[in-house]
Structures are given as C-alpha cells and as structure tokens.
N, C-alpha and C positions, 0 to 999 in steps of 0.2 A: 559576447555575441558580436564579429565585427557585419558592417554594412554598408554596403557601397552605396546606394542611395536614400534619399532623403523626401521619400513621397509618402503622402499621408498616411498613417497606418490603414488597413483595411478592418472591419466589424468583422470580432471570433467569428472563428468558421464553428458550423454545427458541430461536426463532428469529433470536436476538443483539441487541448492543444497539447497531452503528454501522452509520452508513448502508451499507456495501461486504457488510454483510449482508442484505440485500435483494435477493432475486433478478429482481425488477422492474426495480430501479437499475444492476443488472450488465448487465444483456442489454440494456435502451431506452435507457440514458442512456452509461455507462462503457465499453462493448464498442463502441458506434459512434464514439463519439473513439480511441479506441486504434487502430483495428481499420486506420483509412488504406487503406478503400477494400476490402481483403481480404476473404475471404468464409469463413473455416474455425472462425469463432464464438469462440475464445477468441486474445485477445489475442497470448499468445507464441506460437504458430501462424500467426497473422497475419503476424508478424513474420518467421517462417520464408517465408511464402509471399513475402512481398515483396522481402527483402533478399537478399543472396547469404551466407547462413550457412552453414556446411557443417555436412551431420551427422555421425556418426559421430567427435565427437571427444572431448577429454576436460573433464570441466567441474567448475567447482568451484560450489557453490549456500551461501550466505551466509544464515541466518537463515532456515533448513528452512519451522524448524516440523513438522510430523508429517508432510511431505513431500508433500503434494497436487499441488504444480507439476511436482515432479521425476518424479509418475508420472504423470502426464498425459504429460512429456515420455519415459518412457519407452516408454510404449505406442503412440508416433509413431514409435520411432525417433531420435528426435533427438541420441542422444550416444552414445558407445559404454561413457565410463565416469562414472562422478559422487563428489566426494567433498562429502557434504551436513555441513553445523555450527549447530547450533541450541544458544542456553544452555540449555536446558530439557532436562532429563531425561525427565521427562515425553511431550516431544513426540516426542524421540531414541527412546525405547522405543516410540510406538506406530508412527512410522517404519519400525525395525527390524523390527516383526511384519508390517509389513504386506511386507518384502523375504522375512523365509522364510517364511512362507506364501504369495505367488508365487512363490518360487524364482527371483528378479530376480538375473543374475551381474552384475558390475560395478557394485556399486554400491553404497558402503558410506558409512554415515552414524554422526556421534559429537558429544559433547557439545564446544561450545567455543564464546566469546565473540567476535565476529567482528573486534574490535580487537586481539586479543592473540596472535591463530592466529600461528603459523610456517611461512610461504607458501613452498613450493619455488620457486627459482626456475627460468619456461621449463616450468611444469607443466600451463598448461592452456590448452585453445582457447577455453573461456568463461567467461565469470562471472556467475552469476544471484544477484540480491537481489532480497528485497522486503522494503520496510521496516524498514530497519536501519542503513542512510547515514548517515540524520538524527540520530543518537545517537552518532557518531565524534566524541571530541575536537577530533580535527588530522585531516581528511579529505585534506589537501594530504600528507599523511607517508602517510597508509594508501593514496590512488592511486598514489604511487611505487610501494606496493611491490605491489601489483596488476601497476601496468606491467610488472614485474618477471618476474610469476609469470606471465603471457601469454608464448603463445607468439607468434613475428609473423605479424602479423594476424588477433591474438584478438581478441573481440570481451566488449565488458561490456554487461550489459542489468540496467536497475533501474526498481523500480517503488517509487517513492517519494512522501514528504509533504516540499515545499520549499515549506511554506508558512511566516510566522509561525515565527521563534524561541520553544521554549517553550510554542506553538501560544497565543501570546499576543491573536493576530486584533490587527487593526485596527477602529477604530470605527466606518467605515463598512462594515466588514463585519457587527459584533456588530450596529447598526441596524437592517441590512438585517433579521436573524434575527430579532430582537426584534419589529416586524412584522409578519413571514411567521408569527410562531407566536402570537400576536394573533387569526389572523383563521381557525386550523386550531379544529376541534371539539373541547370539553374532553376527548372521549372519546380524541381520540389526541395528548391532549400531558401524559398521566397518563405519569410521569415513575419509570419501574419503582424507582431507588436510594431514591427516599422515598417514595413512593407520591402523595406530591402533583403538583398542576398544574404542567408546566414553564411560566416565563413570560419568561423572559429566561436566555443562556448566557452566564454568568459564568466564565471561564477561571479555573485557579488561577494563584493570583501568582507571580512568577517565584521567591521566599524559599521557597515551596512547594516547588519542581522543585530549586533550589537546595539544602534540604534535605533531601529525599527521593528524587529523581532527576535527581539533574547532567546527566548525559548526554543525557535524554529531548530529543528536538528542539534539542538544542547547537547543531549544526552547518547545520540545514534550511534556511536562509537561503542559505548558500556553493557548498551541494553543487552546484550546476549549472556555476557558473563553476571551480570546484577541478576536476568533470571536464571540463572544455572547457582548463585551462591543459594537461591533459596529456595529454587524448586529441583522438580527432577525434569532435565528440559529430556521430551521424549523421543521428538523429530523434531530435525530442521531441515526445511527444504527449500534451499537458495534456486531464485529465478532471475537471477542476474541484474539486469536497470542499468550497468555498472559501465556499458556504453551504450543501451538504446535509452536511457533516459536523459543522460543531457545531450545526445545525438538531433533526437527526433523533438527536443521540448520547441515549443513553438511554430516545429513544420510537421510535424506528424498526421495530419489534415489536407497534405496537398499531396499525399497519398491515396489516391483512389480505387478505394476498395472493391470499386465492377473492372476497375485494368487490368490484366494479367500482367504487363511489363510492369505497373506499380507493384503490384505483391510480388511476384517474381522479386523487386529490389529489398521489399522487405526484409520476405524470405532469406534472403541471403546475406543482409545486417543481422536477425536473428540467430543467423547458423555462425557467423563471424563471431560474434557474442560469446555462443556456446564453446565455440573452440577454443579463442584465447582464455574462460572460463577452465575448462577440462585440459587445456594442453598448454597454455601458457601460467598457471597458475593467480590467473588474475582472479581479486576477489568479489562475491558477488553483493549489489547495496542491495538486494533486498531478500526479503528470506519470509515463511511462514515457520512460526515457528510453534509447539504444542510442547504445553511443559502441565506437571502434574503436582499436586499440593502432596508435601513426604507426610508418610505415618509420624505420627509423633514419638 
C-alpha cells in the first residue's frame, strides 16, 4: 500500500474495511455467483433450495464467529442441533447472548481452535465453515478426520479464500489493481490505516506471516484438491475477491452506499472482476464450495 501522506490515521470507519463488507458487493456481485440460479437471496439457503440437504440434522459450524450464519440457519429450520467453535472469546460470548436471550434449544457454542477440536466420531450430518480452511497446517490430516466425524452422506460446505498462498497475489493481478485504483477519485482511495492516498496494494512478505502468522493462508492453495482427494466435491461456486479484495481492503468504506456515482463506481469494479474472471481467464480467490462424504 504506497501513501503520500503522513497524517494521523483516522478511527475504523463503521462500515468495515474489506470488500465482503459492502452490501452493494454481497447482493450485485457475490450472491448472484453463489446463488446457481436459486432465488431465496442468501447463499446457504440457495444451497438448500438446490441440493438435497436434509434438515433437521445435526451440524457441526467451524469458525462461528458471533454466529450470524448459524442463526440465519436457525430461523430456517435447517438443523435440528449445532455445535458452534470460534477462537475468539469475544465472539463465543456475544453468540451465547444472543442463544439466551432467544431461548434457541439445541444449540450450544464454545471456545476452540478449529485445528485442535476432538471431533466425535459419526457425530454430524454437516459441516459449515467460513474462512478458516485456509489456515490448516495439514488440511489432508484435518479432512480425514472430518470424514470421520460425518455421518454417511454428510455433507461439508465452505466458504473460502483459495487464493494466493500467504494472499501473496500474483503480478498480474497486483497490475491489474495498481491501475483500477489509478484512475478511482482521490476521495475514495484515502486509505483509513494511514490516512493517506492508497496508490498501489503491496502484500506483506511472506517473513512477515512467517513471523507473526504461520498459519494465515498456509494451506489456501491445496484446499480444493485435499477436499476433492477425499470427498466428492459437488459444486463450486467461485465469486472472485481476486481484484476487489485487495483493491477495495482498506477503502471500501469511503464508498457511499446512499451515492449513486459511488455504487455506480462499484458497480463497474464488480463487472471489471467478472470479465477478466470469464474472459480473460483470471482465477477466482474465493469460492463456496459443497462436497459430500463417498459411500464406503
């Protein structure tokens, strides 16, 4: 990230600082690749509507978070029980408030690292992640023991970054970026962590991740083949990231979603994405993917 000036950073803007934070970019661009036609507006519902998942069974959700998917999925119906695991304390207890204060039975959530869990085995009909794959060591040793902890013909569903090891891009990607944010207005590429102009997204070096987070993006390269050696991947439904997400990281909040010239510019990074995506063969870092446990 280069920056011409050098004035205080300014306090996170509300409205977050990566693109998947936009609610412009979820509904126009991200929900119509997932979605495969479906019509029930968010993705894992889509999924429902399409496939033959069954409800009512019991699921295990990998990398919570304060649980927003799982109640969505509660309020569908979709499982009957859930055991939810986020490292975060933090996230674990607003989780937790939010189960007794609905009065939600079946469904109990706690702290714990998704590499390290002690998976029953033959304990669940599904498996839901989001973003947390990509950080497995040995992804080939943790889908065993998934296989494991399914019951037959459980089903795994992930919403992942297999982009870039280390989310290190390629240089015909960082180009591409360098570019597109070239030719955006200075007013929205004021770059919130320094306060200066973003002008190029320089990734940090892998010595970086290396010494501060090993894990971050280890494994994002493999994950797709590691689950295709052991499952039967069913759909994958790439939604790109692969230039709005180190495009927009950091400014994607000085984006104003009541302007029409701002989504209007959106708009049209989104459709840029999709092209070079579909017509220039560029590939996409993120993808949901749904794989199914084989008959023995």
């Amino acid at each position: 990230m280069g920056s011409d000036a050098a004035t205080p950073p300014p306090a996170p803007p509300a409205r977050g600082v990566g693109w998947t934070d936009s609610g412009l970019l979820v509904a126009e661009h991200i929900q119509p690749l997932v979605s495969g036609g479906a019509g029930e507006g968010h993705w894992l519902l889509d999924l429902f509507s399409e496939l033959p998942i069954p409800r009512q069974g019991a699921w295990l959700s990998l990398n919570c978070g304060g649980g927003g998917l799982e109640f969505l999925a509660t309020q569908r119906g979709l499982f009957a029980t859930l055991d939810g695991f986020d490292p975060s304390p933090e996230a674990i207890a607003a989780a937790e408030r939010w189960v007794e204060f609905h009065g939600v039975g079946g469904v109990r959530f706690a702290v714990g690292n998704v590499a390290d869990l002690a998976l029953e085995r033959g304990a669940y009909d599904l498996v839901l992640s989001q973003y947390s794959f990509h950080r497995l060591p040995d992804p080939d040793a943790f889908f065993a023991r998934l296989d494991a902890a399914l019951r037959p013909g459980g089903w795994l569903i992930l919403n992942e970054y297999v982009g870039p090891k280390y989310f290190q891009g390629t240089p015909r990607q960082l180009r591409i970026v360098e570019e597109l944010l070239a030719v955006l207005p200075p007013r929205l590429r004021v770059h919130w962590p320094s306060g200066g102009q973003k002008t190029v997204h320089i990734p940090p070096p892998v010595a970086h991740f290396l010494a501060h987070a090993p894990c971050e993006a280890v494994s994002s390269e493999e994950l797709v083949a590691g689950l295709s050696r052991r499952f039967d991947l069913e759909r994958r439904r790439d939604y790109g990231g692969t230039i709005l997400n180190p495009l927009l990281a950091g400014i994607v909040a000085n984006f104003d979603p009541a302007s029409a010239d701002d989504s209007a510019i959106l708009r049209l990074l989104a459709l840029t994405e999709r092209l070079l995506l579909r017509e220039a063969g560029l590939p996409s870092d993120f993808a949901v993917l749904v794989a199914r446990k084989r008959a023995d």
